[in-house]
C-alpha positions in Angstrom: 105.8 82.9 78.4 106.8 86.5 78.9 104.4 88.5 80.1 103.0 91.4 77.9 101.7 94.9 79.2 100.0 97.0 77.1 100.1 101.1 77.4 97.6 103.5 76.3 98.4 106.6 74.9 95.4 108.5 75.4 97.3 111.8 74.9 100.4 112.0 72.5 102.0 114.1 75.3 101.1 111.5 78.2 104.0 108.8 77.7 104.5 106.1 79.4 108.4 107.4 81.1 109.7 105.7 84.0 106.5 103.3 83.8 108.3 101.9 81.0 111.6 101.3 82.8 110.2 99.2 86.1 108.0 97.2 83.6 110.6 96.2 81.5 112.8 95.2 84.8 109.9 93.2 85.7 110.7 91.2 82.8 107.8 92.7 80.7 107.3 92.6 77.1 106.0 96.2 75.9 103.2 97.1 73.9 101.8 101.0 73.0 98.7 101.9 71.4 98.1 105.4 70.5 94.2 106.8 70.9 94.7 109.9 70.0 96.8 111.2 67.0 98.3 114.6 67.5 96.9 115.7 64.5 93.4 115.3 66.0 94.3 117.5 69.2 91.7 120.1 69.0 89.0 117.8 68.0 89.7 114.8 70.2 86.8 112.9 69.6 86.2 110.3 67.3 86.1 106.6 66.9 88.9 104.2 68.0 88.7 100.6 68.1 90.7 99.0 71.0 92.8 95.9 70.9 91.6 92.8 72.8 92.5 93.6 76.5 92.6 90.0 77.1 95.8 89.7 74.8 97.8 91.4 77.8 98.7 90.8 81.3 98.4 94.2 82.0 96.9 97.4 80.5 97.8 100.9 81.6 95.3 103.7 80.6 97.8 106.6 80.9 96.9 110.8 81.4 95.3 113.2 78.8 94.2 116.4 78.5 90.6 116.4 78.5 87.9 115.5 80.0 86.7 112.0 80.8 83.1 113.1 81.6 83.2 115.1 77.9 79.7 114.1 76.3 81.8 113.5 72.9 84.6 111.7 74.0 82.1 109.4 76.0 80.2 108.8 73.3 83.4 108.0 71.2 86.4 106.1 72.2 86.4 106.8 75.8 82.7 105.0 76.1 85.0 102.4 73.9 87.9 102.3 76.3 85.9 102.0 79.7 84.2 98.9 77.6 88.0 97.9 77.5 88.3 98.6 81.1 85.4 96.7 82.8 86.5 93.8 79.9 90.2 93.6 81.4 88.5 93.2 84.7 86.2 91.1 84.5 88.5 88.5 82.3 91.4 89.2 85.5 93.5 91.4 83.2 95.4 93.8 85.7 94.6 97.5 85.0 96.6 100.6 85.8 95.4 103.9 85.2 96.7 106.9 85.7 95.0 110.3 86.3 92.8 110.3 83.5 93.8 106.5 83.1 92.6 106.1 86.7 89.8 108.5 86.6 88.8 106.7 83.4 88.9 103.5 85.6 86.2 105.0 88.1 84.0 106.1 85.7 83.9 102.7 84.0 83.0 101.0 87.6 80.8 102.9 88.7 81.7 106.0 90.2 82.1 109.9 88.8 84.5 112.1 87.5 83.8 115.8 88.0 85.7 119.0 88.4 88.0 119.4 91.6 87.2 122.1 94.1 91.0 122.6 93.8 93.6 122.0 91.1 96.7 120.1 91.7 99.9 121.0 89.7 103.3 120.6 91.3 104.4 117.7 94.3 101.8 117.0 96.1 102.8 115.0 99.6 100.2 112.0 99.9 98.9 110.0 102.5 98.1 106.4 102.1 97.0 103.6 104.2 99.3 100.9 102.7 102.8 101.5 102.1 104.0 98.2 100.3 101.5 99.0 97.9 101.1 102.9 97.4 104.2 104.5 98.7 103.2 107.9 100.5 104.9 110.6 100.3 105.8 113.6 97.4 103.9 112.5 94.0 103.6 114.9 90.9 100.1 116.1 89.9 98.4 117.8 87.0 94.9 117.3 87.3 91.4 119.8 87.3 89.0 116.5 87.9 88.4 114.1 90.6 86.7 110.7 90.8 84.3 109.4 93.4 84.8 105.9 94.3 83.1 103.1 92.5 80.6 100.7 94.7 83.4 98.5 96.3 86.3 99.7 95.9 89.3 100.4 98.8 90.6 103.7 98.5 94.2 103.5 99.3 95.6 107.1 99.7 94.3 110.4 99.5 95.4 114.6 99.5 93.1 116.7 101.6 91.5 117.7 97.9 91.1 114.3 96.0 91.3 110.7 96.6 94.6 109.3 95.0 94.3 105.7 94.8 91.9 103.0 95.0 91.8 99.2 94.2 88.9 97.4 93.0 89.3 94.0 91.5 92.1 93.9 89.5 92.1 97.4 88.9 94.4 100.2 90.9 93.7 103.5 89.9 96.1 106.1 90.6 95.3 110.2 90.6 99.0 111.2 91.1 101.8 110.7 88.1 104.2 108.3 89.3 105.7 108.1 85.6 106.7 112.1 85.7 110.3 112.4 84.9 112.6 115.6 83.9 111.9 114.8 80.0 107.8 114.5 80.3 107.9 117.8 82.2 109.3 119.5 79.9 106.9 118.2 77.3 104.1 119.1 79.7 105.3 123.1 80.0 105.9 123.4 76.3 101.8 122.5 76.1 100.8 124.7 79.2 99.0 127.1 76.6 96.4 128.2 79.1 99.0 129.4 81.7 97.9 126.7 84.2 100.7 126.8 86.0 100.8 130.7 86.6 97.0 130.0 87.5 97.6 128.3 90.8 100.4 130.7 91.8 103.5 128.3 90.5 106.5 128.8 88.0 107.7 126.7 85.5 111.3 127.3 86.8 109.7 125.9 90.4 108.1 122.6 89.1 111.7 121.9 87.2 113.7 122.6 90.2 111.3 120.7 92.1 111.2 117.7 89.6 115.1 117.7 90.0 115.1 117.1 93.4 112.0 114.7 93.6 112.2 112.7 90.9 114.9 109.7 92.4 112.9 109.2 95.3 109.4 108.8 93.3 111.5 106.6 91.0 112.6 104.5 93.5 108.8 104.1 94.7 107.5 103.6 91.6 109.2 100.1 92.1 107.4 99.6 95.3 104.2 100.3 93.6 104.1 98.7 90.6 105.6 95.4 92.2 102.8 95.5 95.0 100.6 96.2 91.8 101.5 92.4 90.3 102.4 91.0 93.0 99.4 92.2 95.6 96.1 93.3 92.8 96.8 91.6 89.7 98.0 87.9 91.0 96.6 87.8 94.1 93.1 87.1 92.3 91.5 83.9 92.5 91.9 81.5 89.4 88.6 81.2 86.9 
């Protein structure tokens, strides 16, 4: 049977890009389910109602702009979609989340998402402790919040500011965007309405040159990471 993974659009902005392209080459069929609607942008909250996590192989809580902490959103569809999270998880559904995806993941294990000390909003190089699993090295990042760890999770890398992956169960969670290509850039500066990369001292111009000349390598580690992801979190889990 071919095996199905299922993204979550938690933004209309926050696509799926490159993620896409190494799950299809992993012989993946694709599934995308939007949370929220662009029409509801400035008033994200409100209820959604998830489809059955246990339908999928994997789900893939992708980025957004808000808050995962947000009192409203908690009590709407992100409360609904960590329920989703911790369901996929306990059932041995793999989960992959990323940046409010993987904060998303904390927060429904047990740990905390709360404003970073410092932005991060360009290439960011990062360290990590297993290589054949979370490639180190330049990762683009556009994030305010960072997560504490959940009770018994591994964190795998880490940026002197915020902790950038950790596994727990069959869940990675991933700060960084490994999906980032030239086209979901340019989506990302057309919404940079609050400036927010003038605010940390960075150019538009600089993140697209820098995007250029990134973006290969981070594709071609993308390939380590999501195969270590099946082959190492998801299916290395004992049979129930």
């Amino acid at each position: 049977m071919t095996p199905k993974v299922l993204f979550l659009r938690n933004d209309c902005t926050a696509t799926e890009a490159m993620l896409a392209d190494v799950f299809t080459e992993c012989g993946f069929e694709i599934d995308t389910f939007d949370v929220v609607p662009p029409e509801r942008d400035d008033h994200p909250a409100g209820d959604v109602t998830f489809p059955d996590p246990t339908h999928y192989d994997v789900i893939v809580p992708l980025g957004a702009r808000w808050e995962a902490y947000d009192e409203a959103l908690v009590n709407s569809w992100v409360g609904a979609e960590m329920a989703m999270v911790r369901r996929a998880v306990e059932s041995g559904v793999g989960v992959l989340g990323v940046c409010f995806g993987g904060q998303l993941i904390a927060q429904a294990l047990g740990g905390s998402v709360s404003r970073s000390p410092e932005p991060e909003i360009g290439w960011y190089d990062v360290a990590t402790d297993d290589e054949r699993l979370v490639p180190g090295g330049r990762w683009f990042q556009w994030h305010f919040d960072r997560w504490t760890l959940p009770p018994g999770a591994t964190e795998i890398a880490r940026t002197p500011d915020a902790s950038q992956a950790f596994v727990l169960g069959t869940a990675l969670a991933l700060q960084f965007h490994p999906e980032l290509d030239s086209e979901l850039l340019e989506v990302w500066l057309t919404h940079d309405r609050d400036d927010s990369v003038a605010g940390i001292g960075r150019s538009h111009d600089e993140l697209r040159l820098q995007t250029k000349e990134f973006t290969d390598d981070a594709a071609a580690r993308l390939r380590t990471l999501v195969r270590g992801f099946l082959n190492r979190v998801v299916r290395a889990q004992p049979s129930t």
